[in-house]
C-alpha positions in Angstrom: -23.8 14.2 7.7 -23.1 17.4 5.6 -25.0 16.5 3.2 -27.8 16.0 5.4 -27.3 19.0 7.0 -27.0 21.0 3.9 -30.9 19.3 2.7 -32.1 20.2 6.2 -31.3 23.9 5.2 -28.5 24.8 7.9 -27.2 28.1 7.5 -23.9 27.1 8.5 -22.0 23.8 9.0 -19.1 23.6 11.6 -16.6 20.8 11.4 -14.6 21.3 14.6 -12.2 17.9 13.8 -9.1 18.8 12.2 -8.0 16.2 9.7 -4.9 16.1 10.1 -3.4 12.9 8.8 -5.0 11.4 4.8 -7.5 8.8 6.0 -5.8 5.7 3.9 -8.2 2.7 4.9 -6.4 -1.0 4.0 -8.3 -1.7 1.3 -7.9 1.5 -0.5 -4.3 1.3 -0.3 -4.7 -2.3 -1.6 -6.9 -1.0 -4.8 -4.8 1.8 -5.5 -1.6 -1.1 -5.4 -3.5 -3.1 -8.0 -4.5 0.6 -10.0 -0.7 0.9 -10.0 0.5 -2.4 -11.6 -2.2 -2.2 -14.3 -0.9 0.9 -15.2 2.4 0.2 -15.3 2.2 -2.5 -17.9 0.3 -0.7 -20.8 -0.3 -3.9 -22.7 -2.5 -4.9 -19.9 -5.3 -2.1 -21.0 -5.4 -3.3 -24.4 -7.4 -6.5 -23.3 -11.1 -6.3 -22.7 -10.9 -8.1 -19.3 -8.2 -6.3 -17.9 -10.2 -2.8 -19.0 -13.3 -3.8 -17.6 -11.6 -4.9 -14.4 -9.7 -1.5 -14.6 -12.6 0.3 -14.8 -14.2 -1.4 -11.3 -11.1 -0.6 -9.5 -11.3 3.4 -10.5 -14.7 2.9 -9.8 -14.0 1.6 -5.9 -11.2 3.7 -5.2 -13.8 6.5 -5.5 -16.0 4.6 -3.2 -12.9 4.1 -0.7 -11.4 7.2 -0.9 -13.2 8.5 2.6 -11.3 12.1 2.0 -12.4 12.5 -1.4 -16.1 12.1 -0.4 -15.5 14.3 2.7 -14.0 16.9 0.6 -16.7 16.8 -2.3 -19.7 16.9 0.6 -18.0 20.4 1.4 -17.5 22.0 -1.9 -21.0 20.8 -2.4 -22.4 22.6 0.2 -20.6 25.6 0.4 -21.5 26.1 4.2 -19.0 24.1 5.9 -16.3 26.1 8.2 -13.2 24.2 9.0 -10.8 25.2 12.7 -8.4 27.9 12.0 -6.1 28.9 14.5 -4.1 32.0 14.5 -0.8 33.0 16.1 1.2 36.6 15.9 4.7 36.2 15.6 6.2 39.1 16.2 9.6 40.1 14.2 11.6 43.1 13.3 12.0 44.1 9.7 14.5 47.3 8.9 11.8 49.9 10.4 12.0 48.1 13.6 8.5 47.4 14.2 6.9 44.9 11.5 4.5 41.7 12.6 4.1 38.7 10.9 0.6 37.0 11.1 0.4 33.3 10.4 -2.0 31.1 10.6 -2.4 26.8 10.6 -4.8 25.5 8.8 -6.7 22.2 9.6 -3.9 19.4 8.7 -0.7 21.8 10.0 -0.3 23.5 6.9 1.2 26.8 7.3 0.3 30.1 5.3 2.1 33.5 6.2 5.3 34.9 5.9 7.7 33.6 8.5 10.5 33.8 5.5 9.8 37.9 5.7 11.6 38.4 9.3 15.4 39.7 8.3 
C-alpha cells in the first residue's frame, strides 16, 4: 500500500497502527530455526547442496519477514508519518522548576529523560 501510495504521488502517507509487537508469522520462525542449525554446524556450508539450500532459506526469510518489507516500503518512500504521543512529566530539578518531556514512540519505546528528575 505505501508503495502504491508513494507511485500515486501522495504528498504525505499516514500510518495511524502502531506496531507494537515483531510480526513473527510461523513459518518465518520455522525458516529462521532451519537458518540457525545450518549455521551452527560450519561443515554443513562447505557442501554444494547445503549452500544452495542455504541460499533459498536467506532468500525466503526476506520474503517472510512482513516487518522488514514494511520497514523498507517506508525508508523508500520517505513520506510515511508514524503515531507519536507525547506526555509532560513534570519534576523538580535543584532550581525547583525543571520539566521533563518524553515521548512513546510507535512500539512503547521511550525517549526522554525520566533518569534527569533528582
Amino acid at each position: 500500500m505505501i508503495h502504491f501510495l508513494g507511485q500515486s504521488e501522495a504528498k504525505v502517507i499516514g500510518v495511524d497502527i502502531i506496531y507494537s509487537e515483531n510480526d513473527l508469522s510461523q513459518g518465518l520462525l520455522e525458516v529462521r530455526d532451519i537458518i540457525k542449525g545450518i549455521e551452527a554446524d560450519p561443515r554443513l556450508l562447505k557442501s554444494a547442496q547445503i549452500n544452495t539450500l542455504y541460499a533459498s532459506l536467506k532468500e525466503s526469510e526476506k520474503r517472510l519477514d512482513n516487518d522488514a518489507i514494511l520497514a523498507a516500503a517506508m525508508a523508500e518512500s520517505k513520506k510515511v508519518i508514524l503515531p507519536l504521543s507525547l506526555r509532560w512529566e513534570s519534576c523538580r530539578g535543584r532550581d525547583g522548576n525543571s520539566g521533563l518531556l518524553e515521548t512513546e514512540l510507535a512500539g512503547g519505546q521511550q525517549s526522554g529523560a525520566s533518569d534527569n528528575c533528582p
